[in-house]
C-alpha positions, 0 to 999 in steps of 0.5 A: 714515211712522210708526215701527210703519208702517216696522217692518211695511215692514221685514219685508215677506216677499221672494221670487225669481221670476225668474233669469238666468245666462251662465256658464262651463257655459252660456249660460242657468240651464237649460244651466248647471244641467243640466251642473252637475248632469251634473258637468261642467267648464267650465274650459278650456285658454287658446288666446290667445298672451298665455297661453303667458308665464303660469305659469297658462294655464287659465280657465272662460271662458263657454260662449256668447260674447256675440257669439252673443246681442248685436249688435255695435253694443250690444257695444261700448258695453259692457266684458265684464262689462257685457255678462254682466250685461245678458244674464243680466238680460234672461233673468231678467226674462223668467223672472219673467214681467215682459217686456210688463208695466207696472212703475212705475219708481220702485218698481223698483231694480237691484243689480249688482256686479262685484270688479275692474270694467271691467278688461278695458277699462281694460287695453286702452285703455291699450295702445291709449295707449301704442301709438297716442296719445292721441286714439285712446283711445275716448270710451266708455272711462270709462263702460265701465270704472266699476266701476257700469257693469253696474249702471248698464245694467241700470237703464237696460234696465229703467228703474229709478228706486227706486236703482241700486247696486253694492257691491263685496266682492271675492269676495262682491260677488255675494251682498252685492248680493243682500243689499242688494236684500232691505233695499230690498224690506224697508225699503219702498224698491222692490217689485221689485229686479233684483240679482246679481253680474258678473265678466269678468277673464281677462286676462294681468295679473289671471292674473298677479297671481293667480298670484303670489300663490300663490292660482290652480292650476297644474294646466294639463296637467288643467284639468278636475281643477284646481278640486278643493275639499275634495281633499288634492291643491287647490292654488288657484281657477281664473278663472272669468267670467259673470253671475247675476242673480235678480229679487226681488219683495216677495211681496204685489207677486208674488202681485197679478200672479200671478207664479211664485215660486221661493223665499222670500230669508229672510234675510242675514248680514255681517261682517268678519274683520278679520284680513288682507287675503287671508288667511282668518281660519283660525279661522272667527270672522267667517263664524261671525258671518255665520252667527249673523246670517244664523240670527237676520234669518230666524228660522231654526233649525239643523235647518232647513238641508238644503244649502250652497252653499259658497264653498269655492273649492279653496284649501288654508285656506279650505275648511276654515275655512268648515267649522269656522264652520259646525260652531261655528254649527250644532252636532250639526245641521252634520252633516245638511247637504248640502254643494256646491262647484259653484266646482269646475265653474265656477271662481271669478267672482269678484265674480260668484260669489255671484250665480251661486251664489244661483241655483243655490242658488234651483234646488236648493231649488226643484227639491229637488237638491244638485248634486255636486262633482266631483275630490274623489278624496282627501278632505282628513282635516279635513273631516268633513262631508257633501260631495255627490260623484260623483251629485246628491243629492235634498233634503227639502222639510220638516224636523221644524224647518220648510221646508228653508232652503238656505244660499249662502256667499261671502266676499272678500279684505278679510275680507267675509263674506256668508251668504244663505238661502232658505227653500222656499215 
């Protein structure tokens, strides 16, 4: 191929058509989007006896179990997050119109992460080591607890041939991935890229660790007002689980099958803080990095962005950094942003955070609105940007600038910084 043929590849034009949740709101996009929009909260009290020892004894476990929509027999080839993933890809799948269609195989990938992995299985089956001996751990335990698991499953419902991928980014392990399938889109490599993140950790040893760490609320005696970004009163996340999954296609494949499209994914942005392994960087620097990227791989000017999907995950240090680095990027244009943190419903999924945040970045900007965040009662005196509260809010489809963009944040322990951005169509 020669050099001005992968230049014009490289550009190819990507678009979402299809999208697939499970999440702490719902067992599918409509479910969860419409609680989200009803400002309702999927955090829960733990019931299990492990949680009575813990300082933390709240999660936002998913509203629809995988026992009500897999069978046994599928379920126990497959660790908890794998689970999430399948079913929220077959969702998407179905949602881009795909089920019953002819795909060549080698020009379509899979992209799926997960923070922590198999975690819930590699626990287990130790337990079931120390307490019942070797030859009782199952033959199935390696394949469920790789990290590329999910990925791995998904490829092989689908039969992709073009890659199967898992990158991992703690927290924007979800958005990276997302980031990822648009370069294999761009650079020529598949025409369609099932992609998204996965997350199943509500365990007593992550909790644990979490928890001491000083990083997860204590607020069990509310667990529906624990996750609070943005409020005086925020105290840490609250462990969340699911999947979001989202099929991308270069938009010339889309348009030859007559496929719906949702949006345009315009552009992604990465970077590294390089400043402490937990803590954000207080200043902002390397998400305004990620930022300046983001504006300039899309060709996006300031004024076009209309809504943020923050990461804001109700830590008392990163909520508001995130805001300073988008003030610095932004500018004067900062101000006229609508800004969510739907973590505050969800809780924090960690690695799959970022793909469930992608879709309802997806949906705000399809169908035109912000969702709201819910227990800000005192707005913290730093933030001084337009937090969407209490009601949803509706969001123009065209600025003097050009189409609305809509922004979708995630960052990860590490430094890792991920900024993606859809452009309405």
């Amino acid at each position: 191929m020669s050099a001005s043929t992968n230049s014009a590849v490289s550009r190819r034009t990507v678009v979402v058509t299809g999208l697939g949740a499970t999440t702490p709101l719902g067992g599918d996009v409509a479910s969860s989007w419409a609680a989200l929009l009803a400002g309702r909260s999927g955090v829960r009290p733990l019931t299990e006896e492990w949680a009575e020892q813990l300082p933390v004894r709240i999660a936002a476990r998913v509203a629809v179990e995988p026992s009500e929509v897999m069978k046994p027999v599928e379920r126990r080839r497959l660790d908890r997050s794998a689970q999430f993933a399948l079913i929220a890809a077959r969702e998407a799948w179905r949602d881009a119109g795909l089920e019953g269609v002819e795909v060549d195989p080698e020009r379509l990938g899979a992209v799926v992460g997960s923070g922590i992995g198999g975690v819930i299985t590699l626990l287990d089956a130790y337990d079931v080591l120390k307490e019942k001996g070797a030859r009782q751990v199952s033959p199935r335990t390696v394949p469920m607890l790789m990290p590329n698991s999910p990925a791995a499953y998904v490829g092989l419902e689908f039969g992709a041939q073009a890659g199967v991928h898992t990158p991992v980014s703690a927290c924007a392990t979800g958005s990276e991935a997302v980031g990822y399938a648009l370069e294999m889109i761009r650079n020529g490599r598949a025409d369609i890229v099932v992609a998204g993140g996965t997350e199943a950790p509500i365990h007593p040893l992550p909790i644990a660790g979490f928890a001491n760490m000083m990083a997860m609320s204590k607020n069990n005696d509310e667990p529906q007002r624990a996750s609070r970004p943005y409020d005086k009163a925020r105290d840490g996340f609250v462990l969340g689980e699911g999947a979001g999954i989202l099929v991308l296609e270069s938009a010339e494949h889309a348009a030859a099958r007559g496929a719906r499209v949702y949006v345009e994914l315009a552009a992604v942005g990465m970077s590294a803080d390089s400043h402490d392994i937990a803590q954000p960087e207080p200043t902002g620097r390397g998400i305004s990095a990620a930022l300046r990227h983001t504006l300039a791989d899309g060709g996006i000017e300031p004024a076009q962005i209309v809504h943020l999907n923050a990461h804001a995950t109700s830590t008392p240090l990163g909520d508001v950094a995130e805001l300073a680095a988008l003030r610095a990027v932004l500018g004067e244009a900062a101000a006229g942003v609508a800004i969510s943190a739907t973590k505050s419903m969800t809780g924090h999924l960690l690695g799959g955070a970022g793909g469930v945040e992608t879709v309802f970045s997806v949906k705000a900007l399809s169908e035109l609105l912000a969702p709201p965040t819910i227990n800000v009662d005192d707005l913290d005196n730093d933030v001084d940007l337009d937090i969407v509260r209490v009601q949803p809010r509706p969001l123009p489809a065209e600025t003097p600038a050009g189409p609305a963009v809509v922004l979708n944040n995630s960052f990860g322990f590490g430094g890792h910084n991920v900024v993606l951005a859809l452009r309405r169509v």
